[in-house]
C-alpha positions in Angstrom: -53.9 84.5 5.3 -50.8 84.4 3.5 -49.4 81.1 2.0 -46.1 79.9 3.1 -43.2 79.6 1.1 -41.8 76.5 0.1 -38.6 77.3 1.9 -41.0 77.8 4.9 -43.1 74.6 4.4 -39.7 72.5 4.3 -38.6 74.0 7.5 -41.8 73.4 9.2 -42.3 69.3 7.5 -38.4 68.6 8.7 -38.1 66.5 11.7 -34.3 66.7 12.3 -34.2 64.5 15.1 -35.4 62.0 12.4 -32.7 63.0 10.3 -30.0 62.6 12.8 -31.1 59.6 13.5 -30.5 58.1 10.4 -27.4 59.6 9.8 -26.2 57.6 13.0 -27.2 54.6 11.4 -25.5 55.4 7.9 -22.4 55.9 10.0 -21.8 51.5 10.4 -20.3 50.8 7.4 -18.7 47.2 5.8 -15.3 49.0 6.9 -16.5 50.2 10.8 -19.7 47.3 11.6 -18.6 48.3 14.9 -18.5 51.7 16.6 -17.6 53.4 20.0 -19.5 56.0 21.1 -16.9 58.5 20.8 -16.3 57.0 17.5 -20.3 57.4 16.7 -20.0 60.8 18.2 -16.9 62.2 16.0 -18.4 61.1 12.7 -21.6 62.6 13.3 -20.2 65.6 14.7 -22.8 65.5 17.8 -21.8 65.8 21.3 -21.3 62.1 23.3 -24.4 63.0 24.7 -26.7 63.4 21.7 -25.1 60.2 19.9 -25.2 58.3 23.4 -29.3 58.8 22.9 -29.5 57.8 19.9 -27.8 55.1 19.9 -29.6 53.6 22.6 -32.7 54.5 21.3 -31.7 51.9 18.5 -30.9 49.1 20.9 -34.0 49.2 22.4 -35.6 49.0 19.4 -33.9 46.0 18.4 -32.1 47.9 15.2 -28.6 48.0 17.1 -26.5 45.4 20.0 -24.1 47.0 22.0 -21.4 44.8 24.5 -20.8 47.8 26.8 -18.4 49.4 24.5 -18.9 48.9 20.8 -22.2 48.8 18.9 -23.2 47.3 15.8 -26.3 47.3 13.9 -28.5 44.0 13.8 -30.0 42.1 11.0 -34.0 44.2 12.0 -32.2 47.0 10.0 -32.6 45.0 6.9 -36.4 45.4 8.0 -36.3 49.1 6.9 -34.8 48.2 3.2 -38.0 45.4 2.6 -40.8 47.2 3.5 -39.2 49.8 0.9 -38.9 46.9 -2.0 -42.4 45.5 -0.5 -43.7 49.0 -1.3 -42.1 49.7 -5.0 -44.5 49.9 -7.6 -42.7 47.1 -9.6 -43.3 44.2 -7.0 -47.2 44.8 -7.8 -46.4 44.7 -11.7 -44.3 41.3 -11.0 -46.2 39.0 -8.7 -48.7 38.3 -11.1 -46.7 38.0 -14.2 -44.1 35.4 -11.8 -47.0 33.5 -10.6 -48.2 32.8 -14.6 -44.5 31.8 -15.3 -44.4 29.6 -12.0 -47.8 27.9 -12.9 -46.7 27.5 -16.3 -43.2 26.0 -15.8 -44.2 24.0 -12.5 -41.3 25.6 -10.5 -40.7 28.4 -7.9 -39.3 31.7 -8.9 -38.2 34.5 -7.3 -37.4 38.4 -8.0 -33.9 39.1 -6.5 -32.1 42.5 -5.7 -28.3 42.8 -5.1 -27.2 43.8 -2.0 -23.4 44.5 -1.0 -21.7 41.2 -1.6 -25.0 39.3 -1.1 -28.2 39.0 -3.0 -31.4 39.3 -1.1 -35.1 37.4 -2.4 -37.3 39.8 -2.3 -40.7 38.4 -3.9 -41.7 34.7 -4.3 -44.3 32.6 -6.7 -44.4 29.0 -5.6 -45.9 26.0 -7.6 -48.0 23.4 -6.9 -45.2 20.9 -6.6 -45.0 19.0 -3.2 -41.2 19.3 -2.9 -40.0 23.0 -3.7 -37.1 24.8 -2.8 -36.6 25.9 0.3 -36.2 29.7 -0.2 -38.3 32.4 1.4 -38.9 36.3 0.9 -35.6 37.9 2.8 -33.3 35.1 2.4 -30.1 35.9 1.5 -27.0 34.1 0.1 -23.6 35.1 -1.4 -23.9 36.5 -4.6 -21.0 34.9 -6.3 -23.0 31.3 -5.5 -25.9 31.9 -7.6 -27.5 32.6 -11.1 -28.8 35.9 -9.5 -25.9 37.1 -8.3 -24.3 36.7 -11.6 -26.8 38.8 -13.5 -26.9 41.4 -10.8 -23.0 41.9 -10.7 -22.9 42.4 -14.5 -25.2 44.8 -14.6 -23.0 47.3 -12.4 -20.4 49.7 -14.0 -16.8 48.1 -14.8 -15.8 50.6 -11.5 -18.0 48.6 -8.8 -17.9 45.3 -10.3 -14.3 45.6 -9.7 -14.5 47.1 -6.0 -17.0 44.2 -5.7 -14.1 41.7 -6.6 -11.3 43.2 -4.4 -13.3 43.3 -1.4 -15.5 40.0 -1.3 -14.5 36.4 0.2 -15.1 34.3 -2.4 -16.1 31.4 -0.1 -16.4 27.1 -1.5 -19.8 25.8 -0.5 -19.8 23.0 -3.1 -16.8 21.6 -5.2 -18.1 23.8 -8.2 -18.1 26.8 -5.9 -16.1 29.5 -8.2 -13.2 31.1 -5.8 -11.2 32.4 -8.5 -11.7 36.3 -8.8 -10.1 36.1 -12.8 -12.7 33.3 -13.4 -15.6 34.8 -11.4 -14.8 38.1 -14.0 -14.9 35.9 -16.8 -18.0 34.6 -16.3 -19.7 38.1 -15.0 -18.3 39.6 -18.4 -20.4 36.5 -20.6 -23.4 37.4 -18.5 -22.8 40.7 -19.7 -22.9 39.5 -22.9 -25.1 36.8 -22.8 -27.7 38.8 -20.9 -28.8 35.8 -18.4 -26.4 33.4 -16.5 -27.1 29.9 -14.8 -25.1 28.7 -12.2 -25.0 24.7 -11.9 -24.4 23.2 -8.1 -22.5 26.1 -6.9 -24.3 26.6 -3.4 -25.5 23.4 -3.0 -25.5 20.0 -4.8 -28.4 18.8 -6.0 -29.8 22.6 -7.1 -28.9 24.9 -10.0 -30.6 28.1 -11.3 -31.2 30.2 -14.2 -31.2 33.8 -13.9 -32.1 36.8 -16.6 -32.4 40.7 -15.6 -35.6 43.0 -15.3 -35.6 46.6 -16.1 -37.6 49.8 -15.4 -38.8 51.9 -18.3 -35.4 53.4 -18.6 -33.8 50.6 -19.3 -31.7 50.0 -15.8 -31.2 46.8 -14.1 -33.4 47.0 -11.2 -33.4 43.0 -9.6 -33.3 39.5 -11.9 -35.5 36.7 -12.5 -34.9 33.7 -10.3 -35.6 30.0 -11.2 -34.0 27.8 -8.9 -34.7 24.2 -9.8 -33.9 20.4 -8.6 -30.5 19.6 -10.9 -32.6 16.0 -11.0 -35.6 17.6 -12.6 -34.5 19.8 -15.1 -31.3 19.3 -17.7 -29.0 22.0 -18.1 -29.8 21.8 -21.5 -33.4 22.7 -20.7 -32.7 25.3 -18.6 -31.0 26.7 -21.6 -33.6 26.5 -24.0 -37.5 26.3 -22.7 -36.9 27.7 -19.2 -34.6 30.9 -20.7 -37.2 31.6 -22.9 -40.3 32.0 -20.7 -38.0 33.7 -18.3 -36.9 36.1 -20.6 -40.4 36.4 -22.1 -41.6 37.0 -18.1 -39.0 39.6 -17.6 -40.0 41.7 -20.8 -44.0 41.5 -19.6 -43.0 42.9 -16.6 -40.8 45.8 -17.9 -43.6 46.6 -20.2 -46.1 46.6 -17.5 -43.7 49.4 -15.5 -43.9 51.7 -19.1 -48.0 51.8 -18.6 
C-alpha cells in the first residue's frame, strides 16, 4: 500500500468547517464587538447563508448573543484562551515553585498574562492566612491598575506599548489611580528598567502589589509574578526588599525549570 504524501495527509486531517468557524469568530474585533450578518458575511467572504449558520451555531453554544440584528461574542469565549494557558507546559513548572514562595512569604500569589488592555490571573497559590485576597483563576482587571499590568506592558515593543496608550481608557478607581498617559509611560519605561514594578492603592485602597516578569528559555516575557498584599500588612519598603527578592528568586526557578 503506498504511503500518502504529506500534502495528502494535510488535506485529509483538515476539517474546514472547523476552520471557518474560527475565522468567524476572529472577525469581532475591539474596533467591530458587534457584527451584522451581512457584515459577518462580507468579511469572511461566505454567502449570508453559510455565516448565518455559523453564527448561530455560536449562540447556541453560549460563545456569541445576538439582539435580532447585531451579534457579539460573550465572555465563554475567554473559555477557549484558559484551557490553552491551563494546558502550557509552564503552568505545571510554576504551581509548585508559587506555592513554595506563597508558603514561605505567607501571602497569595498569582501568575498573570496580559490580555488587550486587561490582564487576566491565570494560576493561583494561596496561604494559610484566614483573610486573603479575594482574587480567583480568570479574574481580570485593567492593566494600568496593577503591578502586573505594569510589568506586562513594558515588556512589549515601543510600537504596541504605544498603540496600547492611544487606545485604552485610563479609568480612576482610587485617588492614586494613574490617568495620565505621559505618567503611565514614565512609569512603564522604569519598569523597563527596573525589571519589576509595584503599584500602591491604585485599584483599591487598602491593597497594593508587587510584580516581576517570568520568561521561557528564550528569554521572552511570557506572564509576571503576582503578590498582592493587605497595604496594613506589609510596608512598601518591605515589598521592596524581602518580598522582591524571593519573587525574583521564584521567577528565575521557574524559567530554569522551562530550560530542562
Amino acid at each position: 500500500m503506498p504511503t500518502k504524501t504529506k500534502e495528502e495527509t494535510s488535506s485529509r486531517d483538515y476539517v474546514n468547517s472547523f476552520a471557518r468557524g474560527l475565522e468567524v469568530i476572529r472577525v469581532f474585533t475591539r474596533a467591530k464587538p458587534r457584527m451584522t450578518l451581512s457584515e459577518v458575511a462580507k468579511a469572511t467572504d461566505m454567502t449570508r447563508a453559510t455565516a448565518r449558520r455559523f453564527l448561530l451555531t455560536l449562540v447556541q453554544e453560549g460563545y456569541m448573543e445576538s439582539d435580532n440584528k447585531h451579534f457579539m461574542l460573550r465572555p465563554k469565549i475567554l473559555d477557549l484562551g484558559y484551557s490553552v494557558l491551563s494546558s502550557m507546559e509552564i503552568w505545571d513548572v510554576a504551581q509548585p515553585i508559587m506555592q513554595q514562595l506563597a508558603d514561605k512569604l505567607q501571602e497569595c500569589c498569582f501568575a498573570v498574562v496580559l490580555q488587550e488592555h486587561s490582564v487576566i490571573y491565570t494560576a493561583r497559590a494561596t496561604s494559610n492566612r484566614y483573610v486573603s485576597v479575594g482574587i480567583s483563576v480568570g479574574s481580570r482587571v485593567p492593566a494600568h491598575t496593577v503591578s502586573s499590568g505594569r510589568v506586562l506592558l513594558a515588556a512589549l515593543s515601543e510600537e504596541e506599548l504605544l498603540k496600547y496608550l492611544d487606545e485604552a481608557e485610563l479609568v480612576k478607581y482610587t485617588p492614586n489611580t494613574i490617568t495620565s498617559k505621559v505618567k503611565l509611560k514614565s512609569e512603564i519605561d522604569q519598569t523597563r528598567l527596573d525589571g519589576w514594578a509595584i503599584v500602591d492603592q491604585e485599584l483599591e485602597i487598602g491593597l497594593r502589589s508587587i510584580s516581576v516578569p517570568i520568561k521561557d528559555a528564550t528569554g521572552r516575557v511570557v506572564a509576571a509574578l503576582n503578590m498582592p498584599c493587605p497595604s496594613a500588612r506589609i510596608s512598601f519598603d518591605e515589598m521592596r526588599t524581602r518580598v522582591l527578592t524571593e519573587l525574583m528568586t521564584a521567577s528565575n526557578q521557574i524559567t530554569a525549570g522551562l530550560m530542562r
